[in-house]
N, C-alpha and C positions, 0 to 999 in steps of 0.2 A: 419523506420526512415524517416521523412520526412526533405529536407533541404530548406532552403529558401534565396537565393542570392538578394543581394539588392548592388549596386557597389562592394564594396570590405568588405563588413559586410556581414558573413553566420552565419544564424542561423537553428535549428534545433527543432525536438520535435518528441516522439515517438508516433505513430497512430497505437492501436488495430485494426484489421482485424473486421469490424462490429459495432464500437463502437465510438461515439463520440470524437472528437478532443481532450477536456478537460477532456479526463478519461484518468489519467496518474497513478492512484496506486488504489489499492484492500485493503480493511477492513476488517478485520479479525475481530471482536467482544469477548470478554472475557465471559468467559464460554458457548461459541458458539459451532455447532456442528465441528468447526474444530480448537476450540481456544489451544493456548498453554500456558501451565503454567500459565490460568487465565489470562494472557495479552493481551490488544488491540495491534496487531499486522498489520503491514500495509508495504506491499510491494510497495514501488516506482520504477517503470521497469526501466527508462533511470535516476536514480538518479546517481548524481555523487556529487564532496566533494564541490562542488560551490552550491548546493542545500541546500535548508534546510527545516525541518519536525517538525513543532511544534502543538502542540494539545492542546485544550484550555478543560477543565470541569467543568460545569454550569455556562458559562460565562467567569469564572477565565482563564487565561494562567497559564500554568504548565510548558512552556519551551518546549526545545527540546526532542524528543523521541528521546529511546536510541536504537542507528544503532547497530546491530547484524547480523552473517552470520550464516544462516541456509538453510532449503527447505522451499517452497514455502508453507501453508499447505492443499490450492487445490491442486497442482503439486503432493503433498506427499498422497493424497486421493486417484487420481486420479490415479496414477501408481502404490495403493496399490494392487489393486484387479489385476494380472498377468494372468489369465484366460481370462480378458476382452480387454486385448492391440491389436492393430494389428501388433506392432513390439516389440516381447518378447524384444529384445534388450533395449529395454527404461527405463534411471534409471534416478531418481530424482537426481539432481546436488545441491551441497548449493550456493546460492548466497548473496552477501556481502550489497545486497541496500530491508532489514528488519527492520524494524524498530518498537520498541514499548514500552509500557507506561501499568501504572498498574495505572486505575482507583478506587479511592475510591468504597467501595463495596452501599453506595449510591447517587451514581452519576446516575444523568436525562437524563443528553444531553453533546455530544463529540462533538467536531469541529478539524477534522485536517487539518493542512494551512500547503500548501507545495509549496514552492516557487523554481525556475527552476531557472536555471545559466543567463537567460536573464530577471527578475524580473515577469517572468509570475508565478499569484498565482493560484491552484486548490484546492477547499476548497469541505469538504464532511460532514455535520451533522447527528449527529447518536444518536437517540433515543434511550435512553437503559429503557424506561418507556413500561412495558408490552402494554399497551393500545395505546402507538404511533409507534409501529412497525411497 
């Protein structure tokens, strides 16, 4: 977490270890090698109830995606194989900031707009078009 004082206004934002300022949540893509239940799935790390997660398809808004708590479904890949951890101890946790949306089965292109408790928006385009992958 990174915090940012300016007189008596602190603000905040969470920074990946190696990854861009503006990478704040993960895509999961619907019937991808890690999708669930056919749904675009999209984890926001530092979401709280002051944020909000809306996804547009083919242009259209569709509204808010619907927050769920479950595993992560990297975190749930990644801790499956138990042979490969360096700390057997390690077990996938559910967390409460999941979020996701059931695209029409032909839909081109996703946009999720995710807006932070200080009006900062990260927006991610996703090509569900074989040939713009």
């Amino acid at each position: 977490m990174v915090f940012h004082a300016t007189g008596d206004k602190l603000t905040h934002y969470y920074k990946s270890i190696g990854a861009e300022r503006d990478k704040q949540f993960r895509v999961y893509l619907p019937e991808g090698e890690l999708s669930e239940d056919d749904a675009l799935v999209v984890n926001v790390w530092d979401w709280d109830e002051e944020w909000s997660v809306i996804w547009k398809q083919d242009g259209k808004e569709m509204g808010e995606m619907q927050q769920f708590s479950g595993i992560d479904p990297l975190i749930k890949d990644i801790l499956s194989d138990r042979d490969k951890l360096i700390h057997s101890w390690t077990n996938p946790v559910e967390t409460h900031h999941l979020f996701k949306a059931f695209p029409d089965n032909d839909a081109k292109h996703i946009e999720i707009i995710v807006t932070d408790a200080f009006g900062r928006k990260y927006k991610k385009n996703i090509s569900l078009v074989e040939s713009e992958k």
